[in-house]
C-alpha positions as CSV (number, residue, x, y, z in Angstrom):
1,X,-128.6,34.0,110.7
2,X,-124.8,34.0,111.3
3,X,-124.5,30.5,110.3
4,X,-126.6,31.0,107.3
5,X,-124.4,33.5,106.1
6,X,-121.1,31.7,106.7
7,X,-122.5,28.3,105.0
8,X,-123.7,31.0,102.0
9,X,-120.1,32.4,102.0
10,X,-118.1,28.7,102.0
11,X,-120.0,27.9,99.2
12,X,-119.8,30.9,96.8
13,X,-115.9,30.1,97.7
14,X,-115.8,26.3,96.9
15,X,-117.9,27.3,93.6
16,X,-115.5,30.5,92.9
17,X,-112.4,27.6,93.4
18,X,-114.4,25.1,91.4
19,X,-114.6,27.7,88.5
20,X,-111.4,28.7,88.9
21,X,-110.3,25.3,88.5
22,X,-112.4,24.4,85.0
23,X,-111.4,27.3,83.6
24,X,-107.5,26.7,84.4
25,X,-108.0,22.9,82.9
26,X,-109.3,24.2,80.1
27,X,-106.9,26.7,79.2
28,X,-104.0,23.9,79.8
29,X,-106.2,21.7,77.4
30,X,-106.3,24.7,74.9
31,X,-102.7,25.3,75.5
32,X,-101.8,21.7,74.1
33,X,-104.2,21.6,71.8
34,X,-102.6,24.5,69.8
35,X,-99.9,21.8,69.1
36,X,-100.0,21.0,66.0
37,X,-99.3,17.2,64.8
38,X,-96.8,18.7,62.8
39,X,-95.0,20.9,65.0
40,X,-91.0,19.6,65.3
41,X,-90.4,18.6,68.9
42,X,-87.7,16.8,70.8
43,X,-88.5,12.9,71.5
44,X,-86.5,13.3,74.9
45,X,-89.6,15.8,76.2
46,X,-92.1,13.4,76.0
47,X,-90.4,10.3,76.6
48,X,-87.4,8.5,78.8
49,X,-88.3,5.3,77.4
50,X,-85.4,4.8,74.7
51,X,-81.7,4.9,74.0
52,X,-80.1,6.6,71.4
53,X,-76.6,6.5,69.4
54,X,-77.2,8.8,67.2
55,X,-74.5,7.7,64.5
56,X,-74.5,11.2,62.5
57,X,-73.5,13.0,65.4
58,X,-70.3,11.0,65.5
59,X,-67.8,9.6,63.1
60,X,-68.8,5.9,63.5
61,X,-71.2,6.1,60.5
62,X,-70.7,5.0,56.2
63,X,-69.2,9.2,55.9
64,X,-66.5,8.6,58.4
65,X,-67.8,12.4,59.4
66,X,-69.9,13.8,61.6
67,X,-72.7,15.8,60.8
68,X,-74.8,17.0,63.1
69,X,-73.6,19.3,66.0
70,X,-75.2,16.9,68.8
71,X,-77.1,14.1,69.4
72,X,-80.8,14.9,69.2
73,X,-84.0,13.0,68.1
74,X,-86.3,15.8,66.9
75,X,-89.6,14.6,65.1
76,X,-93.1,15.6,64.5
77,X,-95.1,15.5,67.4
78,X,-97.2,13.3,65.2
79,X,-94.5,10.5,65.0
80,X,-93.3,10.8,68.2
81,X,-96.8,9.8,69.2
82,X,-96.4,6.8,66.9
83,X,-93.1,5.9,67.9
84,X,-94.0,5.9,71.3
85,X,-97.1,3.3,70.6
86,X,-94.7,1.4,69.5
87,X,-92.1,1.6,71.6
88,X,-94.7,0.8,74.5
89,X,-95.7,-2.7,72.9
90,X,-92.0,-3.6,72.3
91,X,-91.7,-2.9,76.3
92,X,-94.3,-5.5,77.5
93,X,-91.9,-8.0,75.5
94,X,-88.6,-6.6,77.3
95,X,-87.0,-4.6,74.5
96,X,-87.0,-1.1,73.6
97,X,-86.4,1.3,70.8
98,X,-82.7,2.1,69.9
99,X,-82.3,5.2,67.8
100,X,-79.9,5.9,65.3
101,X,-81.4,8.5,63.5
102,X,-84.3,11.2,63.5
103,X,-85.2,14.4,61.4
104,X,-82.7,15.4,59.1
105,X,-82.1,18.7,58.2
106,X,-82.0,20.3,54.7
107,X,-78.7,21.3,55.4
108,X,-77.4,18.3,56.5
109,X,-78.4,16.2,53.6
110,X,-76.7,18.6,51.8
111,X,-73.6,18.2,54.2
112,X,-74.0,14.2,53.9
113,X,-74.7,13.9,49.7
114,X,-71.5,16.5,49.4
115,X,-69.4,13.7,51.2
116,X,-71.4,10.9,49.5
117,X,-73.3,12.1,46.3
118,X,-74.5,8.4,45.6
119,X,-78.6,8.6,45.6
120,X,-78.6,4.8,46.6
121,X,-77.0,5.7,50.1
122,X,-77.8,9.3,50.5
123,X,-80.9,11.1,49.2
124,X,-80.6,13.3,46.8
125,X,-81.3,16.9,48.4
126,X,-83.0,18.3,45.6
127,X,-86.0,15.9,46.0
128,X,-85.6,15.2,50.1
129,X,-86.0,12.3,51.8
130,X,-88.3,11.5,54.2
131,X,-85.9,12.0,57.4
132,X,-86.0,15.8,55.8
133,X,-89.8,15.5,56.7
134,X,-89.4,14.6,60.1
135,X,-91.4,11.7,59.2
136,X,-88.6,8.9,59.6
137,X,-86.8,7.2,61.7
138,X,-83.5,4.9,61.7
139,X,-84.0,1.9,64.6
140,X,-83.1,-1.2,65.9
141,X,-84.0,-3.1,69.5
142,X,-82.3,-3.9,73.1
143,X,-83.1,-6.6,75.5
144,X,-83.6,-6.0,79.3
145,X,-80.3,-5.8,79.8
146,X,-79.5,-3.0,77.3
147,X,-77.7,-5.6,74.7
148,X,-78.7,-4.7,70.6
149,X,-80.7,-7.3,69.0
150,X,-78.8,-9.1,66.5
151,X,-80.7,-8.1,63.1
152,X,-78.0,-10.0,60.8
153,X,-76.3,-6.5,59.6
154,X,-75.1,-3.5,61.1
155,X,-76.9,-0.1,60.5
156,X,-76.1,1.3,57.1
157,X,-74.8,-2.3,56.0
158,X,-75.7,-1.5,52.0
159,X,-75.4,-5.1,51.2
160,X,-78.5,-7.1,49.8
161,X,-78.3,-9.0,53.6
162,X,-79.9,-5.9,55.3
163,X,-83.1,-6.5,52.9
164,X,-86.4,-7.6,54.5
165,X,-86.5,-9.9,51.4
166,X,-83.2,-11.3,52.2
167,X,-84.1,-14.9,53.8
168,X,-80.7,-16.3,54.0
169,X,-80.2,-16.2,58.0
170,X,-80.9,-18.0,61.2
171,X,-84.4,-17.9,62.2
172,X,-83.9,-16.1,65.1
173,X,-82.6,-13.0,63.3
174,X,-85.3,-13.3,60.2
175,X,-87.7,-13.6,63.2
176,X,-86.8,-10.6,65.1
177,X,-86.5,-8.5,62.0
178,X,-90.4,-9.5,61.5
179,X,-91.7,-8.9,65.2
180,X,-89.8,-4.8,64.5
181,X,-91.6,-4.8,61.1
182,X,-95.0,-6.2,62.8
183,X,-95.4,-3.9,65.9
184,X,-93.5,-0.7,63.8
185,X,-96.4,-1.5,60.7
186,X,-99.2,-1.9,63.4
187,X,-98.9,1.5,64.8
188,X,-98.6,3.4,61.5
189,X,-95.2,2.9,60.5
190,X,-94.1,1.8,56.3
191,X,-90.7,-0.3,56.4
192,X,-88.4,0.4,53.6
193,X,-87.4,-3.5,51.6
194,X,-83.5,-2.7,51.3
195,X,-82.9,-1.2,55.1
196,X,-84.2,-3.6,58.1
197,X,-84.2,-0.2,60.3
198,X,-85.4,2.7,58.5
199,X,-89.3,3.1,58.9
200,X,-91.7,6.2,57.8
201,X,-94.8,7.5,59.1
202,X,-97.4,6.5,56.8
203,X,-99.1,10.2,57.6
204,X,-95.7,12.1,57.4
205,X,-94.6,11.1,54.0
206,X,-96.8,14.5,52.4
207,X,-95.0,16.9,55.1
208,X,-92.9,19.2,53.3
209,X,-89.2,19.2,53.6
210,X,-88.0,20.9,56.5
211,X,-84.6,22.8,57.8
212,X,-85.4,23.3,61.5
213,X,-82.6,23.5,63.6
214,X,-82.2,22.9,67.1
215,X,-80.0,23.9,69.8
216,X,-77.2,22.1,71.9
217,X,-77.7,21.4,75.4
């Protein structure tokens, strides 16, 4: 009768544990799940997979000014998700994303059209860009051995030679230019004809224009 009662008291505990456990699962999978797609979130927090030079956050950009207080990739969670497809397929070929630029603040496409108030290099705040959606992203590639892909221009080259249309290169550069098109377009991704790095989100580009800010670390 002893036994009986011990083997009746282990298993009310290993199904009291078990219940426990399910309900502790579920309340982590309702805890991320009350993320919303569109929620603004830091690349770094869900990946360590790419390298960043963040060009506003310096003075080696077209304004010869920096803009933002730090170098940060914030997005929606929703393209971070895409970027990260992406960046996963470019990894089983040996490269990897290279960030120049994320989401934009309001305010700093105010900052940056104030310096510049050309509409053909700098959106014109009234209307917003798509970086001011957290829905775009300025990028380029590196080899294994952290080296940048040549892609024929610099960033922010505003010359007809950083076109996807522009077909006056070596093949090697027109052909790399197409495999960051192909894999960027496969996972959800629009390029943009006059600028070989900047892609949208196909899904972010009805996402209202945003002025989050984020702090310094």
């Amino acid at each position: 009768m002893l036994h009986f009662a011990k083997s009746l008291f282990f298993l009310l505990f290993v199904f009291s544990v078990s219940i426990g456990n399910a309900q502790h699962e579920a309340y982590s999978d309702a805890t991320e799940s009350q993320i919303s797609d569109t929620t603004f979130v830091k690349l770094r927090d869900y990946s360590n997979d790419f390298i960043y030079d963040m060009k506003y956050a310096t003075e080696d950009n077209f304004l010869k000014a920096k803009v933002y207080d730090c170098a940060e990739c914030m997005l929606r969670l929703k393209t971070v998700k895409a970027l990260i497809a992406a960046n996963n397929e470019f990894l089983k070929k040996g490269y990897r994303i290279k960030l120049y630029d994320c989401y934009r603040p309001l305010d700093i496409q105010k900052r940056m059209f104030a310096i510049v108030s050309n509409p053909e290099y700098v959106a014109d705040p009234k209307k917003g860009s798509i970086h001011n959606r957290g829905g775009a992203v300025d990028i380029s590639l590196v080899d294994v051995t952290g080296k940048e892909v040549d892609m024929g221009t610099p960033f922010d080259f505003f010359g007809i030679q950083a076109s996807h249309n522009f077909k006056q290169l070596s093949k090697t550069i027109l052909s790399k230019r197409a495999y960051l098109k192909k894999v960027m377009i496969n996972n959800g991704f629009n390029s943009f004809d006059s600028e070989w790095w900047h892609y949208n989100l196909k899904t972010g580009l009805k996402d209202k224009v945003a002025n989050e800010k984020w702090k310094c670390e």
